[in-house]
PDB file of N, CA, C and O in Angstrom, chain B, residues numbered from 101:
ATOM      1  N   UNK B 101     -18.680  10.167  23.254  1.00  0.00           N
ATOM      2  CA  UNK B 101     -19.686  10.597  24.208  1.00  0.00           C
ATOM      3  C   UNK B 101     -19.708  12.114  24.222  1.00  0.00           C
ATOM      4  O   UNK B 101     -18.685  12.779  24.059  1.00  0.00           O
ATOM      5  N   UNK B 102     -21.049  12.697  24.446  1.00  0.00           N
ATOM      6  CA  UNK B 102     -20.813  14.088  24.447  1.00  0.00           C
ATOM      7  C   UNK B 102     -20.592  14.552  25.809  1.00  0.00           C
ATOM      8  O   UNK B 102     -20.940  13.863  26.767  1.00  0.00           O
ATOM      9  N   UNK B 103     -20.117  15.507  25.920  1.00  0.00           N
ATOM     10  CA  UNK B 103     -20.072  16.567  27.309  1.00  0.00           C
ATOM     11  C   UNK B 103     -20.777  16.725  28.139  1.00  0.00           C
ATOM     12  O   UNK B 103     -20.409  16.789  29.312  1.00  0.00           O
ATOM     13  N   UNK B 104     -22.076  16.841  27.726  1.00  0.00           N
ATOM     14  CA  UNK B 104     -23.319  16.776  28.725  1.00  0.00           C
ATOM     15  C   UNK B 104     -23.602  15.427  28.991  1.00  0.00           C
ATOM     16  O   UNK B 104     -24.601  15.448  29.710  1.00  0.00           O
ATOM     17  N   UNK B 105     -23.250  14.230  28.790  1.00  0.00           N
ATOM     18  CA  UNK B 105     -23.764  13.315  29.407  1.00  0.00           C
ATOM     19  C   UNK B 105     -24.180  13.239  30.686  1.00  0.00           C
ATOM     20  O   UNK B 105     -23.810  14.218  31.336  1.00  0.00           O
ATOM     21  N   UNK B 106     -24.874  12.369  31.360  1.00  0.00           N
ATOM     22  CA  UNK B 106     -25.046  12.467  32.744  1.00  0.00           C
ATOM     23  C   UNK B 106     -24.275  11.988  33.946  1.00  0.00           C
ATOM     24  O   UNK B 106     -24.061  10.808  34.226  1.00  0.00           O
ATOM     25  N   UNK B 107     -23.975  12.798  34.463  1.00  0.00           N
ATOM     26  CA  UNK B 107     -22.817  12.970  35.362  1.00  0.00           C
ATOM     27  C   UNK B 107     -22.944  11.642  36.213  1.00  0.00           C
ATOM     28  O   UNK B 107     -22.005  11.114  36.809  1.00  0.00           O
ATOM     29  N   UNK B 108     -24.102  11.234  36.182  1.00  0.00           N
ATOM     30  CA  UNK B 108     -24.526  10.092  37.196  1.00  0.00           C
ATOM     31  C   UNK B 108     -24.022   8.286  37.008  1.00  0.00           C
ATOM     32  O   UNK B 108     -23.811   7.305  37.722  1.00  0.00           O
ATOM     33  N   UNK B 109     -24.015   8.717  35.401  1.00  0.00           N
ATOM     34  CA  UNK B 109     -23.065   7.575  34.473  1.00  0.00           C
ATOM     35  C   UNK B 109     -21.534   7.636  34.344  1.00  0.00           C
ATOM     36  O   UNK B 109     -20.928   7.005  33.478  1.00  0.00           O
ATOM     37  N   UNK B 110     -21.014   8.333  35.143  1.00  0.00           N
ATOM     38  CA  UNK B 110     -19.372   8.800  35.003  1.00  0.00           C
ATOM     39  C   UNK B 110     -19.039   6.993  35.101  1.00  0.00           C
ATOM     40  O   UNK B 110     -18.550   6.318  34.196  1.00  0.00           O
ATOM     41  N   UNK B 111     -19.359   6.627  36.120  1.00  0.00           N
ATOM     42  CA  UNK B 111     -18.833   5.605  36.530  1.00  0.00           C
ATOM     43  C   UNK B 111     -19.385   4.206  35.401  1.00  0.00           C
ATOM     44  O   UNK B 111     -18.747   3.403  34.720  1.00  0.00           O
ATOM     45  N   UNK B 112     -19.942   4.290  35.488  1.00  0.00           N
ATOM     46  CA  UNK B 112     -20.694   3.213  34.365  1.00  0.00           C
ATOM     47  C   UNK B 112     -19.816   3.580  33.283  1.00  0.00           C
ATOM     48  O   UNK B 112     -18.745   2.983  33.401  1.00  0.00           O
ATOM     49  N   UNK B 113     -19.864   4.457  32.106  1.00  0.00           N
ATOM     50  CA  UNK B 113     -18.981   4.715  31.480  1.00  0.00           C
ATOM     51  C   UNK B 113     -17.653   4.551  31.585  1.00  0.00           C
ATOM     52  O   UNK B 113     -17.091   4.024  30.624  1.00  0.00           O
ATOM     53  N   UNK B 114     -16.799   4.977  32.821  1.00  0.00           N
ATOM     54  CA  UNK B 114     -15.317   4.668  32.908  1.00  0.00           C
ATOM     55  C   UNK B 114     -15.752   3.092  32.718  1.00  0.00           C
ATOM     56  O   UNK B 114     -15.130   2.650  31.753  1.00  0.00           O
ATOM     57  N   UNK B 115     -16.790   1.872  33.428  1.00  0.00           N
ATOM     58  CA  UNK B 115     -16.317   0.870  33.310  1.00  0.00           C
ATOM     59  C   UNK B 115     -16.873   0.105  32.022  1.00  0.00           C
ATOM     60  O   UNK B 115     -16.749  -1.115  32.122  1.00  0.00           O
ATOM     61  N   UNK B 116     -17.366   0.479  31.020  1.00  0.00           N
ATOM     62  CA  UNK B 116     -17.640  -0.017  30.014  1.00  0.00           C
ATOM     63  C   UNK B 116     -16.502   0.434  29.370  1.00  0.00           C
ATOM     64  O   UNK B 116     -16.141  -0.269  28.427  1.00  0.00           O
ATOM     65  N   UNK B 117     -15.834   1.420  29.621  1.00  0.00           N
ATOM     66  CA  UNK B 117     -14.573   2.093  28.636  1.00  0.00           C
ATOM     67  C   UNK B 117     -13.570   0.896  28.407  1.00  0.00           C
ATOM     68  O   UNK B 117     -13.249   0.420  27.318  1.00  0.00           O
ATOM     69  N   UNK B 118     -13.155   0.522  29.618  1.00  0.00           N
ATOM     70  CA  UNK B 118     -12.130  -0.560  30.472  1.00  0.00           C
ATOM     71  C   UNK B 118     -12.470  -2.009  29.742  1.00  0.00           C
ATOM     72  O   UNK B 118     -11.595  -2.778  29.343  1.00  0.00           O
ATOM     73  N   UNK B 119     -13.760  -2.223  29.646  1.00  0.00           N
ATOM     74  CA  UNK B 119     -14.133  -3.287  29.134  1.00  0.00           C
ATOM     75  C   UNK B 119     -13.915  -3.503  27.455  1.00  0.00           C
ATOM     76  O   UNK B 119     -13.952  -4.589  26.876  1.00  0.00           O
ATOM     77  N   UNK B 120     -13.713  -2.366  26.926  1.00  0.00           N
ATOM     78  CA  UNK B 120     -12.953  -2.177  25.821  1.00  0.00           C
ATOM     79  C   UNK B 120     -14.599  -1.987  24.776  1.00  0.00           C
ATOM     80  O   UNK B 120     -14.816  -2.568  23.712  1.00  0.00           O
ATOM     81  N   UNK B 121     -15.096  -1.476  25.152  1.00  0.00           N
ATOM     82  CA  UNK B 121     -16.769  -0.887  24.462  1.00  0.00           C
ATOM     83  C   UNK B 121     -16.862   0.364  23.756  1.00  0.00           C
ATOM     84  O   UNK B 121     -17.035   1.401  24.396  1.00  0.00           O
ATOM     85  N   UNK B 122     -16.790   0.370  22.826  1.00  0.00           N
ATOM     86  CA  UNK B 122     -16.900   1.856  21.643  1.00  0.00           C
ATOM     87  C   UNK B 122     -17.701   3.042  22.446  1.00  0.00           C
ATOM     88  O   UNK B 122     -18.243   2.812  23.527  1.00  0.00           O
ATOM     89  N   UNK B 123     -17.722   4.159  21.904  1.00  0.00           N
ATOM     90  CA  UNK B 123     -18.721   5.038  22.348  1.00  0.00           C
ATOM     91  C   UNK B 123     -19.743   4.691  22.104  1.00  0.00           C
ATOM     92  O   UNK B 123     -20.574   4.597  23.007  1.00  0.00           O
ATOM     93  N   UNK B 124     -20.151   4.279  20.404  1.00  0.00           N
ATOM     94  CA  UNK B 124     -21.077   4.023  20.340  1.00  0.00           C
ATOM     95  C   UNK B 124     -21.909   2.950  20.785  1.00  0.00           C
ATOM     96  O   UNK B 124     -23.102   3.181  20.985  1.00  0.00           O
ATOM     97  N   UNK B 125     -21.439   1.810  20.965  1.00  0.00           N
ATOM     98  CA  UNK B 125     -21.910   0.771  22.299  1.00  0.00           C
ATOM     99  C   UNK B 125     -22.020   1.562  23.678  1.00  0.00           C
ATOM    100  O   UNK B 125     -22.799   1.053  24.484  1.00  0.00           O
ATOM    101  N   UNK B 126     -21.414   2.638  24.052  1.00  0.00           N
ATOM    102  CA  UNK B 126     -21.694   2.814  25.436  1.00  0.00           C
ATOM    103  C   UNK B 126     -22.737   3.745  25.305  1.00  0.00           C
ATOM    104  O   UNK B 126     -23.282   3.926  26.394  1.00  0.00           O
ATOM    105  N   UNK B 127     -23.341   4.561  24.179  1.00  0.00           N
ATOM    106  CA  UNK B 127     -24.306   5.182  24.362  1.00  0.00           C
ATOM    107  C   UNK B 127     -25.601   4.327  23.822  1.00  0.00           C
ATOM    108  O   UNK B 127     -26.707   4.655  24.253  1.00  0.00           O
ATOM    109  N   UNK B 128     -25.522   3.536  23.145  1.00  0.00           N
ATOM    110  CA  UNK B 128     -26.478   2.193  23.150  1.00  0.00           C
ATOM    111  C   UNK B 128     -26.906   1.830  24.821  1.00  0.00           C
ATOM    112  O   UNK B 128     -28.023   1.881  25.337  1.00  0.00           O
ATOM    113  N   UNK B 129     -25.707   1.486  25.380  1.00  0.00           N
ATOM    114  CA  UNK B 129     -25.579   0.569  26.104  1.00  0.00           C
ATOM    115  C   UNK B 129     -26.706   1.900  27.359  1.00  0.00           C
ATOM    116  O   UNK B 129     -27.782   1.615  27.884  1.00  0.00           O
ATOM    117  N   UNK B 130     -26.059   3.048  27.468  1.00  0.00           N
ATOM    118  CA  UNK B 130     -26.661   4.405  28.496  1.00  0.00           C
ATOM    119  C   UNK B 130     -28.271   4.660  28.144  1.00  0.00           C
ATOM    120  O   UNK B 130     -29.092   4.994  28.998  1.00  0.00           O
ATOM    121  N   UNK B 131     -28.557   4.457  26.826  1.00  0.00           N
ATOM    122  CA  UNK B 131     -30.004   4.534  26.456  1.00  0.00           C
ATOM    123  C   UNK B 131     -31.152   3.725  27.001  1.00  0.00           C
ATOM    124  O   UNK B 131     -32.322   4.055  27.193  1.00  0.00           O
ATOM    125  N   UNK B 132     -30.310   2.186  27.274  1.00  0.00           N
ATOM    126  CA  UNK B 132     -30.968   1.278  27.526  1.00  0.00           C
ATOM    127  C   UNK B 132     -31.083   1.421  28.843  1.00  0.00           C
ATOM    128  O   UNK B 132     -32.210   1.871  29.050  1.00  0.00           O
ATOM    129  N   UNK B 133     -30.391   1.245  30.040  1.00  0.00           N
ATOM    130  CA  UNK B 133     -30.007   1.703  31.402  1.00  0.00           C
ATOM    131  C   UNK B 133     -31.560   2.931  31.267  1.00  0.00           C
ATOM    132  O   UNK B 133     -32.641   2.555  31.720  1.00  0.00           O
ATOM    133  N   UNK B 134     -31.437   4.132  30.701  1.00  0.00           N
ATOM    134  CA  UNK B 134     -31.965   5.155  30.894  1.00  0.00           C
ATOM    135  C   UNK B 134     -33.596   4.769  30.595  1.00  0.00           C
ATOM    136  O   UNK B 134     -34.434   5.398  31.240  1.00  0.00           O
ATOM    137  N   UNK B 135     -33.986   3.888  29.763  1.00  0.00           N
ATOM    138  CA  UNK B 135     -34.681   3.119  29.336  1.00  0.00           C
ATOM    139  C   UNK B 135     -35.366   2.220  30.676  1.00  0.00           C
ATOM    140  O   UNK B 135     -36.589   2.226  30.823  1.00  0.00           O
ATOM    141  N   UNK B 136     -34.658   1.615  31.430  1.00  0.00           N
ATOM    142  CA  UNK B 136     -34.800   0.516  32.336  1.00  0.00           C
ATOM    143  C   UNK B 136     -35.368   1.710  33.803  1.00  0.00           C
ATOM    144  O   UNK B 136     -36.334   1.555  34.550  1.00  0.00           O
ATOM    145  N   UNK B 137     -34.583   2.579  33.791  1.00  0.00           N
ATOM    146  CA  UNK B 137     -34.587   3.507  35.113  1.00  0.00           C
ATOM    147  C   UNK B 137     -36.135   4.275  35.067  1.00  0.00           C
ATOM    148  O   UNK B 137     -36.960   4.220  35.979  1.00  0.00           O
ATOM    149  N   UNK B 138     -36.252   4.785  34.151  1.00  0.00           N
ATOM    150  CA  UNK B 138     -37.784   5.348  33.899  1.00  0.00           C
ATOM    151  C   UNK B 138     -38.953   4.105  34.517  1.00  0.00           C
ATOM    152  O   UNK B 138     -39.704   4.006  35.487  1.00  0.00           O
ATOM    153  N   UNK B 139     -38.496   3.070  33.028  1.00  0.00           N
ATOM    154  CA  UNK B 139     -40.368   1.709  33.594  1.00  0.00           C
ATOM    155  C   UNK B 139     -40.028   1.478  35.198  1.00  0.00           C
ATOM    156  O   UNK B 139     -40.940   1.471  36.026  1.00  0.00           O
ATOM    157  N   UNK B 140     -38.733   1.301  35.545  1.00  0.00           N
ATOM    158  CA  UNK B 140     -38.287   1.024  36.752  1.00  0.00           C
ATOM    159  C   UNK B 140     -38.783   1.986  37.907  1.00  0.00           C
ATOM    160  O   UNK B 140     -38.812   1.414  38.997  1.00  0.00           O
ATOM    161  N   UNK B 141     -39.248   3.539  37.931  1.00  0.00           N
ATOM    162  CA  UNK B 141     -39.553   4.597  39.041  1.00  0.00           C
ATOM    163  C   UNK B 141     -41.099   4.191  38.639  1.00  0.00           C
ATOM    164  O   UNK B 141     -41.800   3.713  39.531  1.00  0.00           O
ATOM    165  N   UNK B 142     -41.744   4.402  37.089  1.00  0.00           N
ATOM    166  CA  UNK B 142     -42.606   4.587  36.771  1.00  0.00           C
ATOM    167  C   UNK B 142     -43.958   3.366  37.691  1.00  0.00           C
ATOM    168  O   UNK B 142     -45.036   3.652  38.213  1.00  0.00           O
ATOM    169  N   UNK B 143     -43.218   1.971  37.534  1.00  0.00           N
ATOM    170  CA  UNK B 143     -43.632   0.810  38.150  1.00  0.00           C
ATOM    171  C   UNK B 143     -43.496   0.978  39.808  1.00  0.00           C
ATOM    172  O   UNK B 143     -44.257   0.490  40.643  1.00  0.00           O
ATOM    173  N   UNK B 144     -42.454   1.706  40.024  1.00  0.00           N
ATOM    174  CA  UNK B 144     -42.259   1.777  41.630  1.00  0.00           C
ATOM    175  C   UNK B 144     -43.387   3.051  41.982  1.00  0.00           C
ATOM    176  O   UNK B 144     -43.832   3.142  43.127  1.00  0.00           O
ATOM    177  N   UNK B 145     -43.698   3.767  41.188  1.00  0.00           N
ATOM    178  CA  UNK B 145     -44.793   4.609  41.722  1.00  0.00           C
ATOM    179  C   UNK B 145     -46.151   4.161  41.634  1.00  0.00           C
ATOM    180  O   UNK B 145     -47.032   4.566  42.393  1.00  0.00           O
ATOM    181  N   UNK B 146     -46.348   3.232  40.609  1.00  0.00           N
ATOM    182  CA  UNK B 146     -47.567   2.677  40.732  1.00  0.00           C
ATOM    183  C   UNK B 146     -48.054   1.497  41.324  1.00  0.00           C
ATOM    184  O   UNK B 146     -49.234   1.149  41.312  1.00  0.00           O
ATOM    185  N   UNK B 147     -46.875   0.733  41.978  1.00  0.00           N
ATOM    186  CA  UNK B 147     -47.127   0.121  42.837  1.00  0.00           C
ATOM    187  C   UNK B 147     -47.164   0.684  44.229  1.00  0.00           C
ATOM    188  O   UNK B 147     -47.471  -0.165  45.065  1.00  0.00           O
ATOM    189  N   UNK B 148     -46.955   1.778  44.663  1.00  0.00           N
ATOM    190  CA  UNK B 148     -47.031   2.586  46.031  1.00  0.00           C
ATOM    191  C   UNK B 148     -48.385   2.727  45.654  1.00  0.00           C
ATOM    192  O   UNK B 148     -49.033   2.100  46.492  1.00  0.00           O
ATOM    193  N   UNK B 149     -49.002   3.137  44.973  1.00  0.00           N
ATOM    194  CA  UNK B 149     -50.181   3.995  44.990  1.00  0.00           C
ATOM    195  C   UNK B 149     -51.165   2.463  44.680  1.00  0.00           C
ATOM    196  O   UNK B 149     -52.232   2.683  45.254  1.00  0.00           O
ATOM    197  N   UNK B 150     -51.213   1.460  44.215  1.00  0.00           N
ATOM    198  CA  UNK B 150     -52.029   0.392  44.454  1.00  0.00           C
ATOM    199  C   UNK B 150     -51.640  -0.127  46.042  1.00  0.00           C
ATOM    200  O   UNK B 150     -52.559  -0.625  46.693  1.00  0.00           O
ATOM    201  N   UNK B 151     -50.472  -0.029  46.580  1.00  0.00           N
ATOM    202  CA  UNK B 151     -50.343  -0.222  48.113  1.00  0.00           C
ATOM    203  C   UNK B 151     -50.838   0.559  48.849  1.00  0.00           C
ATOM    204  O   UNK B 151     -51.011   0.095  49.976  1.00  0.00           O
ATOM    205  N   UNK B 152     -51.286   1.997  48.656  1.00  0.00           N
ATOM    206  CA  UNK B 152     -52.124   2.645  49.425  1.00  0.00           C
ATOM    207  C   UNK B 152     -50.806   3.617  49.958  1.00  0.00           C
ATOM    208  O   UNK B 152     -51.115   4.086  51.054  1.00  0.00           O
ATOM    209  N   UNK B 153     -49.939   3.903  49.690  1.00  0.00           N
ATOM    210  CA  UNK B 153     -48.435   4.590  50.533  1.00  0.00           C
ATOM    211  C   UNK B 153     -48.440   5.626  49.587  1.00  0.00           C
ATOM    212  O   UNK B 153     -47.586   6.360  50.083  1.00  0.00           O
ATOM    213  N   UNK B 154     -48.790   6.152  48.633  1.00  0.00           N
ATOM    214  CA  UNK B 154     -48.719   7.046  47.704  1.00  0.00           C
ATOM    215  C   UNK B 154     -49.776   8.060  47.614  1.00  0.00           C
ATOM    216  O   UNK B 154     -50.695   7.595  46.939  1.00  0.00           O
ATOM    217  N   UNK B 155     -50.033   9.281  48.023  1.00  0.00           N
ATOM    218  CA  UNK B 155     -51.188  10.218  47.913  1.00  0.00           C
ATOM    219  C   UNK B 155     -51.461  10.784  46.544  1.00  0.00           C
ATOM    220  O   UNK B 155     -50.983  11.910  46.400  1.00  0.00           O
ATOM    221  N   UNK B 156     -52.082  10.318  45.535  1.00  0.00           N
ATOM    222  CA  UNK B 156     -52.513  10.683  44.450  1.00  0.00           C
ATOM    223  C   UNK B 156     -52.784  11.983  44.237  1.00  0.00           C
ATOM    224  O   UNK B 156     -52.380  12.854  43.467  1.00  0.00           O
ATOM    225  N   UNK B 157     -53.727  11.881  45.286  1.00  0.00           N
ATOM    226  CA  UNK B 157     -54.873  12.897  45.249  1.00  0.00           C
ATOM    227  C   UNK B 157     -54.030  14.502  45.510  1.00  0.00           C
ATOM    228  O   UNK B 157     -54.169  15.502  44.806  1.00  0.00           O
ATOM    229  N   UNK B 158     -52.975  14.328  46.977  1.00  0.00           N
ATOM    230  CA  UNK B 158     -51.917  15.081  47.531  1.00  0.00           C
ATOM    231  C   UNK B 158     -51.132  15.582  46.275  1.00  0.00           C
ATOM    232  O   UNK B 158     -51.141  16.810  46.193  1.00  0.00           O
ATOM    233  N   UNK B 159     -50.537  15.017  45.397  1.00  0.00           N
ATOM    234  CA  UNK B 159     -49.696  15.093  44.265  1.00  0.00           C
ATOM    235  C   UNK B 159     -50.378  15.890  43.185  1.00  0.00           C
ATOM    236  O   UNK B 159     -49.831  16.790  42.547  1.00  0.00           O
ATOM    237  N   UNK B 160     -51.875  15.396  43.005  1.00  0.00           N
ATOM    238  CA  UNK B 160     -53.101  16.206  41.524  1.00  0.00           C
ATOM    239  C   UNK B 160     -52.811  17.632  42.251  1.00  0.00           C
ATOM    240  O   UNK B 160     -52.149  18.425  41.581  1.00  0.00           O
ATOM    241  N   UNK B 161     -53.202  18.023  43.460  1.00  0.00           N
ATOM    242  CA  UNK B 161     -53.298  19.346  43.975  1.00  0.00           C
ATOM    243  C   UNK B 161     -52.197  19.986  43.779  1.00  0.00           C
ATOM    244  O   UNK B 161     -52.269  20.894  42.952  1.00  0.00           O
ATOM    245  N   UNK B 162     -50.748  19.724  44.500  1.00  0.00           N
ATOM    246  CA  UNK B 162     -49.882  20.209  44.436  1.00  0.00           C
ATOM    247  C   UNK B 162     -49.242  20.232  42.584  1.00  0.00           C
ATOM    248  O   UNK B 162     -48.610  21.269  42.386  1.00  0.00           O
ATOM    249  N   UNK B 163     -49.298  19.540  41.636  1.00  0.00           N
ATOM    250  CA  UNK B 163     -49.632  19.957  40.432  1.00  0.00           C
ATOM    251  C   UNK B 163     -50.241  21.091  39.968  1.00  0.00           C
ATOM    252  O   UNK B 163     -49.829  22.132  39.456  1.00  0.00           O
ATOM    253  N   UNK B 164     -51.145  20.725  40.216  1.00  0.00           N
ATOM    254  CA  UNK B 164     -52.371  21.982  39.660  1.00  0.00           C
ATOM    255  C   UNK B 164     -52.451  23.491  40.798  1.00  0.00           C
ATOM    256  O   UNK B 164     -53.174  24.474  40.638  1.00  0.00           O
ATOM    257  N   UNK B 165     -51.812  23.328  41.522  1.00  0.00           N
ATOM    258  CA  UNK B 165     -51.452  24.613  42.198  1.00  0.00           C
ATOM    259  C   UNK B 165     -52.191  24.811  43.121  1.00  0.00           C
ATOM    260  O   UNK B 165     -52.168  26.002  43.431  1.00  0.00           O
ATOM    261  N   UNK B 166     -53.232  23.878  44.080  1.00  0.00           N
ATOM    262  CA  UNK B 166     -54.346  23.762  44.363  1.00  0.00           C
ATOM    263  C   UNK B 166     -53.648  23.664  46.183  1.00  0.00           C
ATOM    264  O   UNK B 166     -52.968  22.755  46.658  1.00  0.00           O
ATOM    265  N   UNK B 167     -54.043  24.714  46.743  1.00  0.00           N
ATOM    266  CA  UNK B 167     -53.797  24.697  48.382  1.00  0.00           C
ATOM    267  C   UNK B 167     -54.195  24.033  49.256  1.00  0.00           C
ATOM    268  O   UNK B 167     -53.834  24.253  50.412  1.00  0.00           O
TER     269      UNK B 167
END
């Protein structure tokens, strides 16, 4: 594993270590996780915003620098 990994996986990592999982299975294994976490926010934001709880419009402005 490299150095910079994400600090947020410390724990995930110690327990795939334990489980007796190569590096290279555990960075397989961190890709996929990292993989799952993205469709996982990506889906949770677009279901707020088909629920009506999400300001689109609030978010385009503050993007685009728009007061």
């Amino acid at each position: 594993m490299s150095d910079n990994a994400d600090p947020r996986h410390a724990e995930l990592v110690a327990w795939l270590s334990e489980r007796g999982h190569t590096l290279d299975e555990i960075a397989k294994i961190l890709a996929k996780v990292a993989d799952y976490d993205a469709r996982t926010i990506n889906e949770s934001i677009f279901d707020s915003i088909d629920a009506g709880d999400f300001d689109l419009s609030s978010l385009i402005k503050e993007a685009l620098g728009d007061e």
